[in-house]
C-alpha positions in Angstrom: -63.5 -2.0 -50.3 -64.4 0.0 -53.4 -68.1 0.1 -54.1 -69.4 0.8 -57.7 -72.9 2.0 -58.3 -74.2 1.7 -61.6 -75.3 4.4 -63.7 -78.9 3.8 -62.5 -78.0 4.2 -58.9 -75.8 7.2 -59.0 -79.0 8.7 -60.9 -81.8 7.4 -58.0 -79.4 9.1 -55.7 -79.1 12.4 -57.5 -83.3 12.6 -57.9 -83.6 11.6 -54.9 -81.5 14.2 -52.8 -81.8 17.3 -55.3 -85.8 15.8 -56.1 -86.3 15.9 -52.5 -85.0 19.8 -52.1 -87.2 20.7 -54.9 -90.0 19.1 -53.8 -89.8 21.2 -50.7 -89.2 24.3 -52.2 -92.6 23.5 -54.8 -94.5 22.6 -51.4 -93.3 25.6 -49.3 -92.4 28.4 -51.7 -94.7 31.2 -51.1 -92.7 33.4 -53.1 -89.5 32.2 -52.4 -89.0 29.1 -53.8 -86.3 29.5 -55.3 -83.9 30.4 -51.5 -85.4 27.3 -50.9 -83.4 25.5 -53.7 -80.0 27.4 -53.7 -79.6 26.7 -49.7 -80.7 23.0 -50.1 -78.6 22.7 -53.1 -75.4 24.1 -51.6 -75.8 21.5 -48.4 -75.9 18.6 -50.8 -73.1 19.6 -52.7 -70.8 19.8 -49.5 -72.0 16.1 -49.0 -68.4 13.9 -48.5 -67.8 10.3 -49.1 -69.4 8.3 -51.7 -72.6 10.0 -51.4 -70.5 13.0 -52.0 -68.9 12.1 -55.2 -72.5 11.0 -56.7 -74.2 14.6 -56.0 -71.1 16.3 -57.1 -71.7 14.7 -60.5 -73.5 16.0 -63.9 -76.8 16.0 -62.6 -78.4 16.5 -65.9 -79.5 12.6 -65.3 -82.2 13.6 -63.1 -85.6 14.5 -64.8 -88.8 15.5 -62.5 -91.7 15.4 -64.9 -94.7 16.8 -63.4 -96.1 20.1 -63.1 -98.0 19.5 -59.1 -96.2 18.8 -56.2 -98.3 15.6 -56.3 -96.5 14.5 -59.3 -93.3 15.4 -58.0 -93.9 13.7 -54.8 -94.5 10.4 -57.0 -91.1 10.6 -57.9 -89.2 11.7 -55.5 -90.5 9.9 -52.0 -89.8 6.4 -54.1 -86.4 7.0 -55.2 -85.4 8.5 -51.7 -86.3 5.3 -50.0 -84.4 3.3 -53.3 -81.7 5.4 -52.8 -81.3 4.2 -49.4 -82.2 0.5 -49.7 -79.2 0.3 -52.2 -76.6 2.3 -50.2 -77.7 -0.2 -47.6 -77.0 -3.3 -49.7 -73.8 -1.8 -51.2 -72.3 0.2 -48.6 -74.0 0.5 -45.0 -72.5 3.6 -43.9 -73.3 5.2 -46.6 -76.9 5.0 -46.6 -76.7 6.7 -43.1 -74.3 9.5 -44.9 -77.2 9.8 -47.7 -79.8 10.6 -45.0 -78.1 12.6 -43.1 -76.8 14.5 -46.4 -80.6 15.0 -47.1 -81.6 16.2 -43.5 -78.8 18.6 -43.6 -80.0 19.9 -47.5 -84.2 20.3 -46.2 -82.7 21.8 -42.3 -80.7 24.3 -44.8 -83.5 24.8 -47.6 -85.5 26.6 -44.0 -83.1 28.3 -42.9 -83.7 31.8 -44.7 -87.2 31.5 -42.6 -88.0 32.3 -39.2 -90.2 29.4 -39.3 -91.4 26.7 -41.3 -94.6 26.6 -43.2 -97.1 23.7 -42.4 -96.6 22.5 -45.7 -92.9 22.4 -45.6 -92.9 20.9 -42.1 -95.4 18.6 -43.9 -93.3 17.9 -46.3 -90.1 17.3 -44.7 -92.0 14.7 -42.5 -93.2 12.7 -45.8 -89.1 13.1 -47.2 -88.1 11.7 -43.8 -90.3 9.0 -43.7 -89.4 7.9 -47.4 -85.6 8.1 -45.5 -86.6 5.9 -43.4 -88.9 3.0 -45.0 -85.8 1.5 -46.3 
């Protein structure tokens, strides 16, 4: 079965998975945003499958606009649960690769902490939820 995604898609997919990593680092920074970042960025690029291929390619398509982590938020929590809905319709397994792919990024973005903030544990809850209202 050979699924094709349109350019549109592949592009809701990339904001969605790198938007959601950034949007965590912007909520949880405190000082350190940018750890944040490179670990959740290096999860999502060892994402497999068709989720995989997407993330892997030119990612200049995705565009945050926004200067708060409000504005960012209205970006990014909509096209993670788009992002899912379509992997759903197009390829089922996939959309369960896609959220596990995006758990895996925000577990790894924490990792260089010995524990979360509230606001990233805040955070991550609002990104799962998006996840799941698909």
């Amino acid at each position: 079965m050979t699924i094709t995604l349109t350019t549109q898609d592949k592009a809701t997919i990339r904001t969605a998975a790198y938007g959601a990593v950034s949007l965590l680092a912007a909520a949880g920074g405190a000082g350190k945003p940018h750890k944040i970042a490179t670990h959740g960025s290096i999860a999502l690029s060892s994402a497999t499958g068709l989720v995989g291929h997407v993330l892997s390619e030119k990612s200049g398509a995705i565009k945050l606009t926004g200067k708060t982590v409000a504005e960012m938020a209205d970006q990014v929590l909509p096209a993670l649960t788009e992002a899912v809905g379509l992997l759903e319709k197009e390829a089922p397994t996939e959309a369960e690769n896609f959220r596990s792919t995006v758990r895996l990024a925000l577990e790894a973005a924490q990792t260089h902490q010995s524990s979360p903030s509230p606001t990233m544990t805040e955070m991550t809850r609002k990104i799962t939820e998006a996840l799941d209202a698909a």
